[in-house]
C-alpha positions in Angstrom: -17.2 -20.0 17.0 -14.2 -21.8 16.1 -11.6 -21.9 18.7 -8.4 -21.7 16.3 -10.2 -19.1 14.6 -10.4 -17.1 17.2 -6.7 -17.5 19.0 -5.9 -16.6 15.3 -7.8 -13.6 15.2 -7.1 -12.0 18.4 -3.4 -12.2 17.4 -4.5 -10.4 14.0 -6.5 -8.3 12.5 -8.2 -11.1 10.0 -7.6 -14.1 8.3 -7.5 -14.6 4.8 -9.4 -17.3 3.1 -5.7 -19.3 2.5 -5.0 -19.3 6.5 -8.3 -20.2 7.3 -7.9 -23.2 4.9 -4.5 -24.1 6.9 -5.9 -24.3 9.8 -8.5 -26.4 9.0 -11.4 -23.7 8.3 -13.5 -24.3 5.6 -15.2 -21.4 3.4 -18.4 -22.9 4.7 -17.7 -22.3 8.0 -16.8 -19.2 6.7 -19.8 -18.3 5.1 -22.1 -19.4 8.2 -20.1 -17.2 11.0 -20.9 -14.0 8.2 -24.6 -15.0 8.1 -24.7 -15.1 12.2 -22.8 -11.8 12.2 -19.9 -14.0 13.8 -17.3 -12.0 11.7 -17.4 -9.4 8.8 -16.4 -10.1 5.3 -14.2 -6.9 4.8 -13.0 -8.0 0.6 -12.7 -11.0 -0.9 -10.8 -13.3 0.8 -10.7 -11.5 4.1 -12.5 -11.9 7.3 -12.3 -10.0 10.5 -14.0 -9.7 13.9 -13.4 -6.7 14.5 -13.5 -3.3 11.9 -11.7 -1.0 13.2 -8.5 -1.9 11.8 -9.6 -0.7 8.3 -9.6 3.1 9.5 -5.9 3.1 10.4 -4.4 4.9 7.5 -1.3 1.9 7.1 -3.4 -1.4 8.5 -5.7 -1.2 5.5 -2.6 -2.0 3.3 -2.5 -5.5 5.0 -4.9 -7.4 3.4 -3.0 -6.3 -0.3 0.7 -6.7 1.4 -0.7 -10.7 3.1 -2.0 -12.3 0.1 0.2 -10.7 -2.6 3.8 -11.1 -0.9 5.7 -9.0 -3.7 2.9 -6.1 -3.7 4.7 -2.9 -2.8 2.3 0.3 -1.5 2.5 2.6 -4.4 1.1 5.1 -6.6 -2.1 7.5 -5.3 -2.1 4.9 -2.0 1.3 5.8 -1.2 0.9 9.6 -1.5 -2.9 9.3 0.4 -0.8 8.1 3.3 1.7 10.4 3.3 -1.0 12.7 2.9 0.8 14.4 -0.1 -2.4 14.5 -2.7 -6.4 14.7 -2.5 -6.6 12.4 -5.1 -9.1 9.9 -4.7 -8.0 6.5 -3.9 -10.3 4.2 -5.9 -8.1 1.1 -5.6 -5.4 0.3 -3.8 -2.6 0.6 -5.8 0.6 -1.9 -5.5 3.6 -2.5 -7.5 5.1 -5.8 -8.2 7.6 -7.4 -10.0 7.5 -7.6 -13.8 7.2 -10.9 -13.9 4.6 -11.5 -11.5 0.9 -12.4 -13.1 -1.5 -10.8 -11.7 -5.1 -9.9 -12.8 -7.7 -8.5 -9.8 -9.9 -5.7 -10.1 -9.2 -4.9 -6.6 -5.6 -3.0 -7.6 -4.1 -0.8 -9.8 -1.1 -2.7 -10.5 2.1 -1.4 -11.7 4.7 -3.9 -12.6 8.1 -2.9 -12.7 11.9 -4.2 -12.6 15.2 -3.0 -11.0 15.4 -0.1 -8.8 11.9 0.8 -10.0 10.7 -2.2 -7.7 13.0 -2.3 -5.0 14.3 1.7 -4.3 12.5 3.3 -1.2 10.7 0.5 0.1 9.9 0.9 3.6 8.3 -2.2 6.3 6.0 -1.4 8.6 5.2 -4.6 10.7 1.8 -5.4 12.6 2.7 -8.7 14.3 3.6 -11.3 12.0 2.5 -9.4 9.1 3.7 -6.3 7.6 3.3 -3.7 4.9 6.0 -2.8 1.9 5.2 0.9 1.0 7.4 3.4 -0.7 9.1 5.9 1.0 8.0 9.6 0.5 10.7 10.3 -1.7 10.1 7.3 -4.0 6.1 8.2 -3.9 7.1 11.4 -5.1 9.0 10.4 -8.5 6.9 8.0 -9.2 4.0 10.1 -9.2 5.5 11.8 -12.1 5.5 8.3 -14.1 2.8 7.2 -13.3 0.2 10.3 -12.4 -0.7 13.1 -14.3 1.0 16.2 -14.0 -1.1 18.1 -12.0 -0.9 15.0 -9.3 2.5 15.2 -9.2 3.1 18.8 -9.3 0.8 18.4 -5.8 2.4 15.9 -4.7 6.1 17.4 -5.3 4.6 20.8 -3.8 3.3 19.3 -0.4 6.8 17.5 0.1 9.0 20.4 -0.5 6.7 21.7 2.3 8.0 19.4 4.7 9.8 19.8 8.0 11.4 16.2 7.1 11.8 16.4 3.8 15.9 15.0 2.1 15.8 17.0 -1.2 19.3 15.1 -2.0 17.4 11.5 -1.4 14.4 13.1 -3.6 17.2 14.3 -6.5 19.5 11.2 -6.4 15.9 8.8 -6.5 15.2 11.0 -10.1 18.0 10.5 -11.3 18.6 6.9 -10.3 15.0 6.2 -11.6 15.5 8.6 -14.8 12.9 11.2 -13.8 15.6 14.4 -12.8 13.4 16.7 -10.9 16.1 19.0 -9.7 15.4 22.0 -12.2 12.0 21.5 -10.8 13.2 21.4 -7.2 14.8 24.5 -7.6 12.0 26.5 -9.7 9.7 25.6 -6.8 11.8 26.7 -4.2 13.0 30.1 -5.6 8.7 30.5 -5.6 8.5 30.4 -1.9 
């Protein structure tokens, strides 16, 4: 096998097709080291040695985070990781900025502006890469923008249950993003 593929490999978790190409890889090669079983193909774009990175419940995001820079962890992925819904994840879902094109079946893409992009984002890095996901709090009141009700009812639910939970970050991220949620807060908390 290639020998810069593989110093690039053990130092990450995969190479996309775009750093392959930079350091002199083509897709051929590519191709041939997935028919000998060389490497894996784990999405389009995205080859890997070894699999076990795509279990860890924040590495998966990399692939999304690498090859679209602005992508932001959002949505049902964000609250599957903060293990605040049972909601299926069918895509990985990613916000970006408005004016960012972006068309693959692969996401569920929410574009946004302002605060609505750039509040909560937390960076988790892995090496020389990282992943952008939202903080619980932002995960939260979005979920009531962007889910339906009964997701984000769940979602708001499983937070308030929280040892770590910041109600005031929660309230001041509704009202900063124009989705209040203290009446709700409170309703939910006179419950328990």
């Amino acid at each position: 096998m290639n020998d810069s593929l593989m110093r690039f490999l053990k130092e990450n978790d995969f190479i996309t097709l775009n750093e392959a190409r930079r350091l002199g890889i083509n897709p051929m090669t590519l191709s041939r080291l997935v028919a000998n079983e060389d490497i894996f193909r784990t999405d389009r774009g995205v080859y890997t040695h070894d699999l076990a990175w795509l279990t860890d419940p924040l590495k998966k995001y990399l692939p999304a985070c690498t090859q679209i820079p602005e992508a932001v962890i959002c949505g049902v992925s964000a609250l599957s990781y903060y293990d605040l819904t049972d909601e299926e994840e069918r895509k990985t879902w990613i916000a970006i900025p408005v004016q960012k094109k972006l068309k693959d079946p692969r996401y569920r893409v929410i574009r946004t502006r302002g605060l609505g992009y750039s509040l909560g984002i937390e960076i988790h890095k892995f090496g020389k890469r990282s992943v952008r996901i939202y903080d619980r709090e932002k995960a939260v009141v979005d979920a009531f923008k962007y889910l339906t009700e009964e997701t984000a009812l769940k979602a708001l639910k499983g937070y308030l249950k929280l040892k770590t939970k910041d109600i005031h970050k929660l309230s001041d991220y509704g009202r900063k993003l124009r989705k209040p949620l203290d009446d709700l807060v409170r309703a939910l908390m006179a419950e328990e």
